[in-house]
Structures are given as C-alpha cells and as structure tokens.
N, C-alpha and C positions, 0 to 999 in steps of 0.2 A: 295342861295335862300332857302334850305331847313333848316339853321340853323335861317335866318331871320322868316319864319314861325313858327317854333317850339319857338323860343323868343314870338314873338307876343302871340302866342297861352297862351304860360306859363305866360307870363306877364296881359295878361285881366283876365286870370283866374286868375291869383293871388291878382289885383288890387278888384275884385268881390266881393271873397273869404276876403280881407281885408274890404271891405263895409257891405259885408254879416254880420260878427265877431261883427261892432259895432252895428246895426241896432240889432241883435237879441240879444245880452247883452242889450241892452238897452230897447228893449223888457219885456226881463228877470227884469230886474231892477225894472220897473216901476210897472210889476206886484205884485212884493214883498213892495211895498211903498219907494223902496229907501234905506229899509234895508240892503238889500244883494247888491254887485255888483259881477255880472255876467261877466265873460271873457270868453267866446269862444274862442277854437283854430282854427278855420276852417283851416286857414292858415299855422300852424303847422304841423297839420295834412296832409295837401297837400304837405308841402315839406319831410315830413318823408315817403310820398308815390310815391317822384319824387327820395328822396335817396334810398330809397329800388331797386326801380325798375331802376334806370338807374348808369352809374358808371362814367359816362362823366357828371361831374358836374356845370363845369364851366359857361354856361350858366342860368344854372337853381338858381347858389350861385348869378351870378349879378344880375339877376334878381328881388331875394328876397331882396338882396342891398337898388334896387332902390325901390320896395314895402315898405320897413320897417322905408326908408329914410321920404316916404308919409305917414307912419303910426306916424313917429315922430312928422310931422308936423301937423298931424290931432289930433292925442290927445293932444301933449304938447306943442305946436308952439315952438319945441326946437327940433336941431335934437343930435342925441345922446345916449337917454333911450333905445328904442328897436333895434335902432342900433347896438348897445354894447353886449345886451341880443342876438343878433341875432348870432352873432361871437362868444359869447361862447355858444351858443347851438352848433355851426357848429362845432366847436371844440370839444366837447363832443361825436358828433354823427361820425365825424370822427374817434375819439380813439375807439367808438364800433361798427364800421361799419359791424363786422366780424359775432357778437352778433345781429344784428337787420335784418340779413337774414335770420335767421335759421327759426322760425314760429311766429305765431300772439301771443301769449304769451310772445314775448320779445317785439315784436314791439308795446305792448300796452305798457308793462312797461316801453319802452324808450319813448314813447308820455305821459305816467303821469308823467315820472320824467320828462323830458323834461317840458310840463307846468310847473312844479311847481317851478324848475330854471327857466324857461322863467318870472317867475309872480314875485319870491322872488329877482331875480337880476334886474326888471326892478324897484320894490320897492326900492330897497338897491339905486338905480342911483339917483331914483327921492328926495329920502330924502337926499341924499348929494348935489344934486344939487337944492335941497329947494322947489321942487315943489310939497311935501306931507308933510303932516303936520301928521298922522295916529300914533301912537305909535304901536308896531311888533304886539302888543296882536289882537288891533282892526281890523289891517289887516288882521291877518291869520284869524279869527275869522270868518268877514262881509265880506273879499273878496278871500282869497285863501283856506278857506275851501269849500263854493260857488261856485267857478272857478273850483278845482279840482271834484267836487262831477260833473258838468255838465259835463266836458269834459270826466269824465269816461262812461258817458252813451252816449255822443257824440258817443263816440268809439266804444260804445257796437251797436247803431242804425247804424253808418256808414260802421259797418265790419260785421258786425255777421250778422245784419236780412237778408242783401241783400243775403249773400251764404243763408240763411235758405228758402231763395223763391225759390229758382235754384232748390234745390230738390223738 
C-alpha cells in the first residue's frame, strides 16, 4: 500500500510537472513572437531531486517511463524521441551518482548538462527520424541557447531563493 501511494503521488506530480513544462514554454514562446522556443525542465529537475534524495529508484525510473512515453505522444505523436533521451540521461546520472551528492554546485551542473543532452539528443532523434527540419546552427541558436539560459535561472529561483527566505 505504501509503494502504491508513493507511485501515485510520484506519478501526478510528474504528469503536472510535464503539463506545467509545456504550458509555460509556450508561454515563454509567445511572448518572444515565436522567435525563441522556450523548454523548461520542471521535470528534470524533479527527477534529479527524486535521485539525489532517494537510492530505491526503481519506482520513481518507471514512472518517468510512463510520463516521457505521454510526453512523446504529446509533442510528436511518435513514441521514442524523449524516450530515448530519457534512458541516456538515466544513464549518465547513474555513472555520476557519487558526484551529484556531494553539494548544489554539482547538482546544478548535472541539471545544465543534463538539459543540454536532454535537448541536443532529443534534436539528434527528431532529425533522424524526420520530424525537424532545423539545421544545428538555427537550433542551438533559437532553441537551445533559450532552453539552457531559462533552466539556469529555473535553477537558480528553484534552489537558492527558497533557502535565502529560511534565513
């Protein structure tokens, strides 16, 4: 009963947090006229704060599974692109699991690098399996310099100000 709650629990927040991501990129977007695209990690960020803090992960990886599976079909009606990306981020954050405990100066640096293989490998999928058309310049340019510049102050409003009110 207590791992079906803690599922539940993980899984609405997660599904949220994936509603959250497009609704405020899209936000973002519009405000810019369409220039820039905007990617939010919220989602990211909440699994890199489910691996930090917990070491039983097994729930919390299917989980993101089935979230990333809905995220496939919500942006590409294809499943696969963030699929893929998701599995080698897991894999990544698994080889530095040891590294992203120590303090918040690694764990931002593993959530920038992290975004930026999460964007650049979901890019590399989509152009092989034909569904971007972008040349690398335009991309990094209008979407993954955009992406990473948000998610770093993501980081910075998500982590820092809260301790800075405690005091």
């Amino acid at each position: 009963m207590k791992y079906i709650k803690e599922y539940s629990i993980v899984l609405l927040c997660s599904i949220f947090l994936l509603f959250l991501d497009a609704q405020f990129g899209q936000f973002l977007s519009n405000l810019f006229n369409r220039d820039f695209i905007f990617i939010s990690h919220f989602l990211l960020y909440y699994l890199l704060i489910l691996f930090r803090k917990d070491n039983k992960l097994t729930i919390d990886i299917s989980v993101f599974i089935v979230v990333y599976c809905i995220a496939d079909l919500y942006y590409f009606n294809f499943i696969g692109i963030y699929l893929l990306s998701l599995l080698s981020l897991l894999t990544f954050l698994h080889l530095i699991k040891k590294v992203l405990l120590q303090n918040f100066y690694y764990f931002g640096l593993t959530f920038f690098l992290g975004c930026f293989f999460f964007d650049f490998i979901g890019y590399l999928l989509a152009s092989v399996f034909g569904l971007s058309n972008l040349s690398l310049f335009t991309f990094v340019t209008y979407s993954l310099a955009p992406s990473l510049l948000l998610n770093a102050i993501l980081l910075l409003c998500l982590h820092v100000l809260p301790k800075s009110f405690k005091k």
